[in-house]
C-alpha distance (Angstrom), angle and dihedral (degrees) to the residues before:
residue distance angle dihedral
X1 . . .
X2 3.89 . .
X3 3.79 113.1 .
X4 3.80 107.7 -124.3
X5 4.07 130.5 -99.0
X6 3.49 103.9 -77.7
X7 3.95 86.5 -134.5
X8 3.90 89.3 54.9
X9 3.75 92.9 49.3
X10 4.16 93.9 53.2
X11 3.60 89.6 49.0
X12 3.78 93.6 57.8
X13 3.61 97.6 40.5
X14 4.08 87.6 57.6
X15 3.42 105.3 55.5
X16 3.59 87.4 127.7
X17 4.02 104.1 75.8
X18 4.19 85.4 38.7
X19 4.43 81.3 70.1
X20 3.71 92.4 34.3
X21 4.25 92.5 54.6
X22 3.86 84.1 46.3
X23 3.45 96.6 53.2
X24 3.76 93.5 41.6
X25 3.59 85.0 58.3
X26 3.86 98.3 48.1
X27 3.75 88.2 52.8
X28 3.79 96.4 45.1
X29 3.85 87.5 51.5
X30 3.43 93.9 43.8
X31 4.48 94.5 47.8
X32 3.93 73.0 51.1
X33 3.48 95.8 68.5
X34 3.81 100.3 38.4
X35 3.61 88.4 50.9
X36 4.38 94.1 54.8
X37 4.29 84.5 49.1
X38 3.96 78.3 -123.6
X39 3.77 99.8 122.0
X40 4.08 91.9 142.3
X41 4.04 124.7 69.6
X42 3.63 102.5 -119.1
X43 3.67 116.5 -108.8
X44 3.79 127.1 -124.9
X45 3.82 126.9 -137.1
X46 3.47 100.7 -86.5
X47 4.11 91.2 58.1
X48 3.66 103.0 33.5
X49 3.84 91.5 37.9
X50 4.13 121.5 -130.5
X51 3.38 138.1 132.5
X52 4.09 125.2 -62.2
X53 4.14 119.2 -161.3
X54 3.45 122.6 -174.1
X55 3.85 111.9 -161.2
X56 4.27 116.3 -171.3
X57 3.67 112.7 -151.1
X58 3.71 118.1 -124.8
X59 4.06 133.7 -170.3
X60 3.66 124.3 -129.5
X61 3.01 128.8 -112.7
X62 4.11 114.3 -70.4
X63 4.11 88.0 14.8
X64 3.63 126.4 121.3
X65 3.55 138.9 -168.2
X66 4.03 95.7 -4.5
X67 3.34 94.6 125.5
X68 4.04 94.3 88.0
X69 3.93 132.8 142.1
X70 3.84 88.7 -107.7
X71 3.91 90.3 60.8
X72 3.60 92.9 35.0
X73 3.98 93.3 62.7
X74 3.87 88.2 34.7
X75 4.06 83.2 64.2
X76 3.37 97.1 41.9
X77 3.52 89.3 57.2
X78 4.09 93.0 52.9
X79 3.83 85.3 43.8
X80 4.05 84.7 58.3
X81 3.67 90.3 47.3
X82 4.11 98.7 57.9
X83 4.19 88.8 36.1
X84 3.91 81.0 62.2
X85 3.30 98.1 42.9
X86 4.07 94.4 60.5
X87 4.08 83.1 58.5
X88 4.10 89.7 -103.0
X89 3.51 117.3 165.3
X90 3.69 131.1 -158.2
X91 3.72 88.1 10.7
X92 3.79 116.8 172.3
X93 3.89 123.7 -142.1
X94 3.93 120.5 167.7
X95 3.42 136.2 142.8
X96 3.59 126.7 -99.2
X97 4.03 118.1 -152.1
X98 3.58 123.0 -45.7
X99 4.33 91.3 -43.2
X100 3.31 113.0 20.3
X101 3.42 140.9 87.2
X102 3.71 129.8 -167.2
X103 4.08 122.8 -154.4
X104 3.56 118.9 -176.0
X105 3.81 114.5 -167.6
X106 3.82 110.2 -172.0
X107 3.96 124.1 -134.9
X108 3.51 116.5 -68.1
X109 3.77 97.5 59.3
X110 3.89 137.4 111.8
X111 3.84 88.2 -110.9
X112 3.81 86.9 -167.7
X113 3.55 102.0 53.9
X114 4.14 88.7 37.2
X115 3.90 78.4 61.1
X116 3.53 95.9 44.4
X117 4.20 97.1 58.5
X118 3.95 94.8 33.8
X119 3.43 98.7 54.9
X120 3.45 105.2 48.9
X121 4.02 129.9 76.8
X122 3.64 115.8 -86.0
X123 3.83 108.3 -109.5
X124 4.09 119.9 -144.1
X125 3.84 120.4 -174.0
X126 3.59 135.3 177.9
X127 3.59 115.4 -141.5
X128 4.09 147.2 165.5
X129 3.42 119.9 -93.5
X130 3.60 105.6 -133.4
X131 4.09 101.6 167.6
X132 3.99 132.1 -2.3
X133 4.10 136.5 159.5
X134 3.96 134.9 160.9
X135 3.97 107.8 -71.0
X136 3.85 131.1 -155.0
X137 3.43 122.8 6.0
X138 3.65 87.0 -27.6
X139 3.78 83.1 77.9
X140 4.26 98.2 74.1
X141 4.35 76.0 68.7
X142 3.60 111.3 70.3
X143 4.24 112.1 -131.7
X144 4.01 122.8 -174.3
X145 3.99 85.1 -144.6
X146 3.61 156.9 -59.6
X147 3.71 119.0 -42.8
X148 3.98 84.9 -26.0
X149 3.62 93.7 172.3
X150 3.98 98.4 71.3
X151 4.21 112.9 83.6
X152 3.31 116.7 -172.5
X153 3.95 89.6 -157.2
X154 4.17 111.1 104.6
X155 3.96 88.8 -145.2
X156 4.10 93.0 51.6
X157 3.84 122.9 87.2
X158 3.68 127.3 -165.1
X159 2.71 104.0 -88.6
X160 3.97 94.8 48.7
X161 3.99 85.0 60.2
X162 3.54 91.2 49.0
X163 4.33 89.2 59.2
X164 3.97 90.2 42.4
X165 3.47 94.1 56.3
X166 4.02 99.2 33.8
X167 3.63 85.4 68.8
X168 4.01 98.2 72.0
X169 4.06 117.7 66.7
X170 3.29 122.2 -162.3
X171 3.40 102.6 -104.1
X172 4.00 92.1 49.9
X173 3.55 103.9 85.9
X174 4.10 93.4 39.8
X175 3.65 85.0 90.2
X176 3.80 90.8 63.2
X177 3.76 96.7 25.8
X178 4.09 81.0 112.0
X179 3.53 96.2 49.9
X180 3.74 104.9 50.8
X181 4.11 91.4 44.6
X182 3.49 81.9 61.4
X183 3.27 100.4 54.4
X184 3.49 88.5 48.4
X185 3.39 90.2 51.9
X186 3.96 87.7 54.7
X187 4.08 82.8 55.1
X188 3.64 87.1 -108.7
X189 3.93 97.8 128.3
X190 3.89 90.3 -178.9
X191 4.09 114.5 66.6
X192 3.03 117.4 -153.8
X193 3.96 116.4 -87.1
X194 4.01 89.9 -127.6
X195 4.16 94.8 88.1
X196 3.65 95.2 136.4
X197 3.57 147.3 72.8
X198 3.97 114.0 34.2
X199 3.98 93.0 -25.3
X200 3.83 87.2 55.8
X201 3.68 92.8 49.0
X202 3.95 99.4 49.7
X203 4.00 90.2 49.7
X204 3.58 94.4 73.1
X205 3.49 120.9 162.2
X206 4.19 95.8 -111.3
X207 3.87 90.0 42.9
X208 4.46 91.8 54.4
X209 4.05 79.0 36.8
X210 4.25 92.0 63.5
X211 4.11 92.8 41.3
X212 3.48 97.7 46.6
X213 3.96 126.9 42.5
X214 3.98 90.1 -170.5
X215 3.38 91.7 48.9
X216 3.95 89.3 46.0
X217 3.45 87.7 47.9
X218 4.25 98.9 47.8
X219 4.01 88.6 44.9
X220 3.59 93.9 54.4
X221 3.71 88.9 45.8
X222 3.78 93.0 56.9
X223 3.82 93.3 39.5
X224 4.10 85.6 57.2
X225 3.74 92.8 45.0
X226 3.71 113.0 110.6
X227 3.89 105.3 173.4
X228 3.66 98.7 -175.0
X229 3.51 86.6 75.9
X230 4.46 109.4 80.1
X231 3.61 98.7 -151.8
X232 4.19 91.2 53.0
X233 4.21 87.2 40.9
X234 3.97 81.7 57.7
X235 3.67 107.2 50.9
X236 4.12 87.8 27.2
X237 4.51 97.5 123.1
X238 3.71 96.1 8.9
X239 3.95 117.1 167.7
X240 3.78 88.2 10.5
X241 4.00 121.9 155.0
X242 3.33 119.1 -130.7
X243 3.73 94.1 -123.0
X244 3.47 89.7 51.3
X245 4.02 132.6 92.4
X246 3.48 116.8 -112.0
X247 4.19 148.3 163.2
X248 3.45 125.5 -116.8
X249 3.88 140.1 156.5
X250 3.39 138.5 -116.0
X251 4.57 143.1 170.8
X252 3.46 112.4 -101.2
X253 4.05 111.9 -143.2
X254 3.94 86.8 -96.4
X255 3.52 86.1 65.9
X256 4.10 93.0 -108.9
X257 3.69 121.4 128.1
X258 3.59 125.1 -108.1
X259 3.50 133.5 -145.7
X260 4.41 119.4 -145.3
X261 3.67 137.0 -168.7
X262 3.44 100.7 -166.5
X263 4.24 139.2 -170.0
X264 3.91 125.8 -107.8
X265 3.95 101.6 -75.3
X266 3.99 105.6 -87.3
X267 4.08 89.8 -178.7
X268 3.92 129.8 44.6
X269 3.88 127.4 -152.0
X270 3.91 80.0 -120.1
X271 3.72 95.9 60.6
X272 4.30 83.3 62.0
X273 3.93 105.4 92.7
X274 3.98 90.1 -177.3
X275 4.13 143.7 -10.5
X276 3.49 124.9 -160.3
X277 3.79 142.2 166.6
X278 3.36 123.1 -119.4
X279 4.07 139.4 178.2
X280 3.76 104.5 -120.8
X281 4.54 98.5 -141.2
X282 3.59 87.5 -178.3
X283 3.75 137.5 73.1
X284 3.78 103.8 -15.9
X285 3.94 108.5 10.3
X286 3.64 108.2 -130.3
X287 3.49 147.6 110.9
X288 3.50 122.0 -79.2
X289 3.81 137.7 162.8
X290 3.98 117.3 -118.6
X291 4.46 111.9 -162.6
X292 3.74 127.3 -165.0
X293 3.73 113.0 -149.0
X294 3.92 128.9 -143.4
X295 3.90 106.0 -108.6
X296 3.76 93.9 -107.7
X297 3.87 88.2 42.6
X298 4.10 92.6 49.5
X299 3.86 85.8 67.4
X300 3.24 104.8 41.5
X301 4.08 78.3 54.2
X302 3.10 96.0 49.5
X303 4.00 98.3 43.3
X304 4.20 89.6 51.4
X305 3.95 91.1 42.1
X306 4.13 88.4 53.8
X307 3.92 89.6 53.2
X308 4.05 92.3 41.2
X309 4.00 90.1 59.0
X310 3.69 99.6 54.3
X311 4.00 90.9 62.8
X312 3.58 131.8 67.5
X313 3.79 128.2 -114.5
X314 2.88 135.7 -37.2
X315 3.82 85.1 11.4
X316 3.89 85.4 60.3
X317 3.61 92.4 58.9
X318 4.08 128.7 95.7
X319 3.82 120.9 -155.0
X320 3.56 121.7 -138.9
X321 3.54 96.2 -139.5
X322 4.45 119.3 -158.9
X323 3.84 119.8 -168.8
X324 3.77 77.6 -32.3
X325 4.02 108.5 -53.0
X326 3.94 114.1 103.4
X327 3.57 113.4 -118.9
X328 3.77 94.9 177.7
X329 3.53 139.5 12.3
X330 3.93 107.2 -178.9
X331 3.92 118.1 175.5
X332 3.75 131.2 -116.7
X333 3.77 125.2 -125.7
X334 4.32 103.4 172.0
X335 3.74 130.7 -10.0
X336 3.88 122.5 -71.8
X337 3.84 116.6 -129.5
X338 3.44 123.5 -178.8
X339 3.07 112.0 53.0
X340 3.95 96.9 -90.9
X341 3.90 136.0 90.5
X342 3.75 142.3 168.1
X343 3.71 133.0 -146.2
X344 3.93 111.7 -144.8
X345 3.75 133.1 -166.4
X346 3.95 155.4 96.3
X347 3.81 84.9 -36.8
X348 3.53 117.0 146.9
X349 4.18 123.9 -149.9
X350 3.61 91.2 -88.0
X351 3.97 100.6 36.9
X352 3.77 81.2 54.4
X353 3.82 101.7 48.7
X354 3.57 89.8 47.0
X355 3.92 98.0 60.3
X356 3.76 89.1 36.8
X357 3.92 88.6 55.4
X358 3.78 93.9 50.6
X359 3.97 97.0 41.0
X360 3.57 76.0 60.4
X361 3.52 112.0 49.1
X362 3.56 85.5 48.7
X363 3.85 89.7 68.7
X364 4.17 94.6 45.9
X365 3.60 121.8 108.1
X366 4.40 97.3 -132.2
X367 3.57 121.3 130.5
X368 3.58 123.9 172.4
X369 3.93 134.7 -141.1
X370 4.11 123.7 -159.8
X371 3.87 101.6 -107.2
X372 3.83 89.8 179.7
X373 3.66 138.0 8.2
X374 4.48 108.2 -162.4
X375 4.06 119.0 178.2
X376 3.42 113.3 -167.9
X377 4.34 116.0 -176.4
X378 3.54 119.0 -142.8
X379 3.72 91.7 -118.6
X380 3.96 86.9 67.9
X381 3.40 94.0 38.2
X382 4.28 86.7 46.4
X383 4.33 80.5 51.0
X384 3.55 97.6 58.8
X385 3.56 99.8 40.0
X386 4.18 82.3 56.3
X387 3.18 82.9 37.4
X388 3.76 98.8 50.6
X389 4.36 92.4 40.6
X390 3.96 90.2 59.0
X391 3.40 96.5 58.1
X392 3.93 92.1 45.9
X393 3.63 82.8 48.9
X394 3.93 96.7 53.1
X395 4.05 93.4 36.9
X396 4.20 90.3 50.4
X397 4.38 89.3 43.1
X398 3.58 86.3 49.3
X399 3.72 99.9 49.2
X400 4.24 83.5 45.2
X401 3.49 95.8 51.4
X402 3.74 91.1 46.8
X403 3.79 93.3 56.6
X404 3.58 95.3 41.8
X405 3.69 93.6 55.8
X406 4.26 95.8 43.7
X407 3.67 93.4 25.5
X408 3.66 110.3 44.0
X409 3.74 106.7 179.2
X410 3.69 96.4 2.3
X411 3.92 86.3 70.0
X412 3.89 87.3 70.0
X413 3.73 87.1 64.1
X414 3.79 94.7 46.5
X415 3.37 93.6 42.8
X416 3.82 99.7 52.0
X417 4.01 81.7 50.3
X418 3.62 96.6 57.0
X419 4.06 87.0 44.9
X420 4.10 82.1 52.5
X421 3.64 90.1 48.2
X422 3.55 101.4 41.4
X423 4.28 87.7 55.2
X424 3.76 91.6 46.0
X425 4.10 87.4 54.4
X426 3.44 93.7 46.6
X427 3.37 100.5 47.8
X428 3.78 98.7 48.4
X429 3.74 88.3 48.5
X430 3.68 88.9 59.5
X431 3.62 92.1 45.5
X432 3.81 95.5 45.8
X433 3.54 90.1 54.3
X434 3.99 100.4 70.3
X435 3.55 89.3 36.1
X436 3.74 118.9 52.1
X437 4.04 93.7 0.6
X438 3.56 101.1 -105.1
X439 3.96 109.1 169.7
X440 3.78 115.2 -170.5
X441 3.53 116.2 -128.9
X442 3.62 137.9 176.4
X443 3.92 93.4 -85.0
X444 3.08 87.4 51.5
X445 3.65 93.1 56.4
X446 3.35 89.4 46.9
X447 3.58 86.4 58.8
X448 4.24 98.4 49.9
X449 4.26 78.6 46.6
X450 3.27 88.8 61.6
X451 3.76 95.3 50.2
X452 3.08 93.9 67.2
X453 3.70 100.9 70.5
X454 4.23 81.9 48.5
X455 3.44 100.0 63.7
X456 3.64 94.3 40.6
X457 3.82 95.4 57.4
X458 3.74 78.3 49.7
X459 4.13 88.8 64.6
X460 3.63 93.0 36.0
X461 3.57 99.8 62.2
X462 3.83 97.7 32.3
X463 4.13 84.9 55.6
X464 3.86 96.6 42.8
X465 4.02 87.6 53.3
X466 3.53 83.7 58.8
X467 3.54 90.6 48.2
X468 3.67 98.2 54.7
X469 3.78 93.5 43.5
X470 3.93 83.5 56.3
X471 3.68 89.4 52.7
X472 3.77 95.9 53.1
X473 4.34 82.5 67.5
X474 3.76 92.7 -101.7
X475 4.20 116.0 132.2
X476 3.41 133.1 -113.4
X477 3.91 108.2 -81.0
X478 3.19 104.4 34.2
X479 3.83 88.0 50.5
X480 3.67 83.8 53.9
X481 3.59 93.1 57.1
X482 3.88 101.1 38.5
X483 3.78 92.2 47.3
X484 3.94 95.6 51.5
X485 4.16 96.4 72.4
X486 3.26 88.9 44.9
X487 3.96 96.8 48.4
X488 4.23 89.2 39.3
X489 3.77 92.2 67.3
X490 3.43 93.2 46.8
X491 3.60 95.6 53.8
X492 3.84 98.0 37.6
X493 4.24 91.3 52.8
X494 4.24 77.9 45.2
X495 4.01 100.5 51.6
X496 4.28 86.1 33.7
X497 3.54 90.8 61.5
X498 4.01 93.4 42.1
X499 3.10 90.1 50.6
X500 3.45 102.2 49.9
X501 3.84 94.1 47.2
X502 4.17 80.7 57.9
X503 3.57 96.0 48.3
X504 4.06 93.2 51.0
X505 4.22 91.5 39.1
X506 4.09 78.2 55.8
X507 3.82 97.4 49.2
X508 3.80 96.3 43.4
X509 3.54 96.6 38.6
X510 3.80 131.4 76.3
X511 3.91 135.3 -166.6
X512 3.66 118.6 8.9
X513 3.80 96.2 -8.0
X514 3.64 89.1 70.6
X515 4.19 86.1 60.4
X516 4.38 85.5 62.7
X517 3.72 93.0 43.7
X518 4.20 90.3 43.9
X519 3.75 96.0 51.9
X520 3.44 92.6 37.4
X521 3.70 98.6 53.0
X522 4.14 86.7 38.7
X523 4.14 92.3 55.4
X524 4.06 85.4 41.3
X525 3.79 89.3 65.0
X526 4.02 95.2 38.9
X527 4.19 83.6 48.3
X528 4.20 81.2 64.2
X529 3.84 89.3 38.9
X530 3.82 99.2 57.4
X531 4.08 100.3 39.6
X532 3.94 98.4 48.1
X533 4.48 88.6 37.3
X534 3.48 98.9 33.8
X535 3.86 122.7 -2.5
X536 3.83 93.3 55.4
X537 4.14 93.9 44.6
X538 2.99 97.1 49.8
X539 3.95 97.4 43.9
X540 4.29 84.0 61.3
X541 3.52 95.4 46.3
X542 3.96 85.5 54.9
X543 3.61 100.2 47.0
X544 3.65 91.4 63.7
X545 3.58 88.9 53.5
X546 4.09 108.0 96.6
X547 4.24 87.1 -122.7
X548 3.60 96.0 68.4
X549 4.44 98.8 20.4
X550 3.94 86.8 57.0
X551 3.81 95.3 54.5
X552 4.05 86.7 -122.3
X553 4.16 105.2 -156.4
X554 4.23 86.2 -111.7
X555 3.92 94.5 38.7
X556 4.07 88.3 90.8
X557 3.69 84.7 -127.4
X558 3.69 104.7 79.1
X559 3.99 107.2 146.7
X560 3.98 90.3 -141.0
X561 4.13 97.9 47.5
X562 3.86 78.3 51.7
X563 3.86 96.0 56.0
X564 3.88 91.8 -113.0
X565 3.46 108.0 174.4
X566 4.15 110.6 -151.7
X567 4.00 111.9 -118.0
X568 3.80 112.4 -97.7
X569 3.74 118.0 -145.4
X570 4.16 118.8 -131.8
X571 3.30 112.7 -121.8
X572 4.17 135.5 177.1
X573 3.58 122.7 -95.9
X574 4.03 106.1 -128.9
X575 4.00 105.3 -123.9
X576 3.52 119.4 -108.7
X577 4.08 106.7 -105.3
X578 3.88 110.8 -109.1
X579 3.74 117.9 -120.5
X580 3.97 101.0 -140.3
X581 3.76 98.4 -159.9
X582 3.72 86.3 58.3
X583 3.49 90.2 47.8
C-alpha cells in the first residue's frame, strides 16, 4: 500500500487549530456586534411595520432619456435627505428597476407628511445672502460664516475665500440685519454696499421692525431660529415663494450650523444645464465644481453675480439653497459672463461630487407620481415574524429528529453544526444591518428556512460516504479520510449550484425578493464555511475517539446495522482419498 502525501497526512493530524480558527472567528464576530450596541438584525417593513411608497419616474414633456441610473441614485440621495429631515430613522430608499423607486418609512412616522416631501421634485435655488451668524449652541464658538471656504470666483483660491469671508463676525451685520430684509422685502436681493457709518446706524433692526410687518415678521423668524436643533432645520422656510425672502440653515466647513436670511431666489436649479467635479491641476490643486448655465439662466447669473460683488460680506455671498437647507454659500468677487462658473475651495473628491450632483439634479426634468401607497401595522408585521419563527422552529426539529432517529450519534455532530451555523447567520445579520442596511424580512426568513435543509444535505451525504466506505470492510479513520474527497465534490457542485440560483434570483429580482435570494445565497456560503472549518474537524477528532472507532450500536456507524459482512479467509479443500481398487 502507498504511504500517504506527507501534506495530506499533516492536515489530518491538525484538525485541532482548523476548530480553534473557527471559533476565534465566531467570537471575534460576535465581540463585533456587542461592541456596535447592534445585537438585533434589523427588521424590514413588513416585520417592524411602517409605511412603503413606491414613486415611478416620469419625463416631461419634450425630454428624453433622463430617466438614467445616474439620476436615479442622484434622487435617491435627495429622497434620503428630506426622510432625515422628518427625524426618520432606519429609513429605507432604493431603487426599484429602471423607474422606480421604493421608500420604506418604518412606524412611528407622519406617513402623510413623509409622502408629502418624497414625492415631490427636489427644488434648488440660488439666492442673496442678505444676513447669517453661527446658530444654536454652535453660537458660544465664534465662526466667520457658512461654508466660507467655497468662492464662486474662477480667479479666487481657497484660501482667498477663506480671507473674504474671515472679515465679517457674526455680530457685524446685526446692525443692518433690518435694512437688508427690507430690501429684500422691496425684491431687491442685493443691499446696498453702503451699511455703515450713520446710514448703518439708523437701520437698526427694531427701527426696519416698526415700518415693515414682513420684515418684523422675517427678523423675528431668524432671531427664533435655532438650527442645531433637526426638527426646526426641517420646517425652517416652509411654504416659501420663490420670489420671496426667506431664512434657512446651513453647516459651516467647521462642522457648526449656520443660520441665513436670504433674498427672493434670482437663480433656479432649472437654469443649471450641467454640474460636474473636477480636480483643479493648476494654481491651488483642489477640487472644485465647474456649472454650465442655460442661456436665459447665464444672464440672470451673470446680472445677480454683478450686484453680489459691489457689497461686502456676507452681503456678497449667494446661497445655494436645496429643498430649503444651504449647502453652499460661496462668495463673489466680479461678475460672471458666459454662462459658466466654478465654485472653489477645501473640497475634497467627495465634498465636490456631492454639490456637483445636486447642482445638477436641480436642472433635470424628473418628476415622480405615487404608483403605490402600502401600510403595514406592527401587529402584522409582529404576526409574521411569529409567524415566520414557528415554521423555522418546526423545519429545524424536523431535520433534528430525522438525524437522531437514522443517525444516532452522528446527529450530535450535525446538530452542533447547525447550532454553529445558526450563530454565524445571526450574527452577520446583525452586523450587516448597520453596515450596508440590510433589514431582515420575512423573505428573507424564508430564505435562512430554507437553509436549513442545505446544510443538512451537506451532513447527510458527507456521513453516508463514510458509511459506505465502512461497508466496503475498511475502519473508522481511514474511512473518514477516504470518504471526505469524495463527499467535498459533492457538496461544493451542491452549494455552487445553490448559490448560483441565489445570486441570479438576486439580480433579476427587485424589492423583497432580493431579501430570499440574499439570505439564501449568504447561508449557502456559511453551509461551505462550517463543514470544511468545523463539521469535517471535528468529525476526525471523533473517529479516534473509542465511541465512534468501535462501531458502538448508537454511533450511526455500527458495521452490522450497515450490513457489513466480516471478511472470510480462502482456504483449500482437502482431496478426497482415492480408493485404488476402484481405480
Amino acid at each position: 500500500m502507498a504511504a500517504p502525501k506527507k501534506g495530506r497526512q499533516g492536515t489530518q493530524g491538525r484538525p485541532g487549530r482548523t476548530l480553534a480558527l473557527i471559533l476565534i472567528a465566531i467570537v471575534a464576530l460576535t465581540g463585533g456586534m456587542f461592541a456596535s450596541g447592534h445585537t438585533t438584525p434589523r427588521l424590514g417593513i413588513d416585520l417592524a411595520g411602517g409605511t412603503s411608497i413606491t414613486l415611478q419616474a416620469k419625463n416631461e414633456p419634450g425630454q428624453k432619456n433622463a430617466i438614467n441610473k445616474t439620476n436615479m441614485d442622484t434622487a435617491v440621495d435627495i429622497m434620503n435627505r428630506r426622510v432625515n429631515g422628518l427625524g426618520v430613522s432606519e429609513a429605507e430608499v432604493q431603487t426599484q428597476g429602471d423607474s422606480n423607486i421604493i421608500v420604506n418609512i418604518p412606524k412611528g412616522t407622519n406617513s402623510e407628511q413623509a409622502r408629502e416631501q418624497v414625492g415631490t421634485t427636489a427644488k434648488l435655488y440660488f439666492r442673496p445672502v442678505l444676513v447669517t451668524e453661527v446658530s444654536g449652541a454652535d453660537a458660544a464658538t465664534p465662526s466667520p460664516s457658512a461654508s466660507g471656504s467655497s468662492s464662486a470666483s474662477p480667479s479666487a483660491s481657497a484660501k482667498e475665500s477663506e480671507k473674504a469671508t474671515s472679515s465679517s463676525s457674526p455680530s457685524a451685520s446685526a446692525t443692518s440685519q433690518g435694512r437688508a430684509v427690507t430690501d429684500a422685502l422691496k425684491a431687491d436681493p442685493t443691499p446696498s454696499g453702503s451699511n455703515t457709518g450713520s446710514e448703518s446706524a439708523a437701520a437698526s433692526p427694531s427701527a426696519s421692525a416698526s415700518a415693515d410687518p414682513a420684515t418684523a415678521k422675517l427678523q423675528a423668524q431668524y432671531t427664533a431660529l435655532d438650527c442645531s436643533k433637526k426638527t426646526v432645520r426641517a420646517k425652517a422656510g416652509d411654504g416659501v415663494k420663490a420670489g420671496d425672502p426667506t431664512v434657512a440653515c446651513g453647516q459651516n466647513s467647521q462642522g457648526q450650523w449656520q443660520k441665513y436670511i436670504l433674498g427672493p431666489a434670482e437663480v433656479e436649479g432649472t437654469d443649471v444645464d450641467k454640474a460636474s467635479a473636477v480636480f483643479d491641476t493648476q494654481g491651488a490643486a483642489g477640487w472644485k465644481v465647474t456649472m454650465d448655465f442655460t442661456g436665459k439662466g447665464g444672464k440672470k447669473f451673470a446680472s445677480i453675480t454683478g450686484k453680489l460683488a459691489q457689497n461686502q460680506s456676507p452681503q456678497n455671498q449667494f446661497a445655494i439653497v436645496l429643498d430649503g437647507e444651504v449647502v453652499s454659500d460661496p462668495y463673489v468677487s466680479q461678475a460672471l459672463t458666459g454662462g459658466t462658473a466654478e465654485i472653489s475651495g477645501s473640497f475634497d473628491q467627495q465634498e465636490a461630487q456631492d454639490l456637483a450632483n445636486m447642482l445638477s439634479y436641480g436642472a433635470l426634468p424628473l418628476t415622480f407620481t405615487e404608483a403605490s401607497v402600502t401600510t403595514v401595522t406592527a401587529a402584522l408585521g409582529g404576526e409574521q415574524l411569529e409567524a415566520g419563527l414557528i415554521a423555522g422552529a418546526i423545519g429545524l426539529a424536523l431535520v433534528i429528529i430525522y438525524l437522531v432517529l437514522y443517525y444516532r450519534g452522528l446527529s450530535l455532530i450535525a446538530i452542533a453544526s447547525l447550532l454553529v451555523s445558526a450563530v454565524m447567520t445571526y450574527v452577520i445579520m446583525a452586523l450587516l444591518g448597520p453596515t450596508i442596511g440590510f433589514a431582515l424580512n420575512l423573505p428573507a426568513v424564508c430564505g435562512a428556512i430554507v437553509a436549513i435543509g442545505i446544510t443538512a444535505d451537506s451532513f447527510i451525504v458527507f456521513f453516508e460516504r463514510i458509511r459506505d466506505e465502512i461497508r466496503e470492510g475498511r475502519s473508522m479513520r481511514p474511512a473518514v479520510e477516504r470518504a471526505w474527497p469524495r463527499a467535498r465534490r459533492t457538496i461544493l457542485v451542491s452549494d455552487f449550484v445553490s448559490f448560483l440560483a441565489a445570486a441570479v434570483l438576486f439580480v433579476v429580482t427587485v424589492g423583497k425578493v432580493q431579501g430570499f435570494a440574499f439570505t439564501l445565497g449568504l447561508t449557502t456560503l456559511l453551509d461551505v464555511v462550517v463543514v470544511f472549518f468545523f463539521t469535517k474537524p471535528l468529525m476526525t477528532i471523533l473517529a479516534r475517539r473509542k465511541f465512534f472507532a468501535e462501531g458502538h450500536s448508537w454511533s450511526g456507524l455500527d458495521p452490522k446495522r450497515l450490513g457489513v459482512q466480516p471478511p472470510l479467509r480462502r482456504t483449500r479443500r482437502a482431496s478426497a482419498p482415492v480408493d485404488t481398487k476402484e481405480a
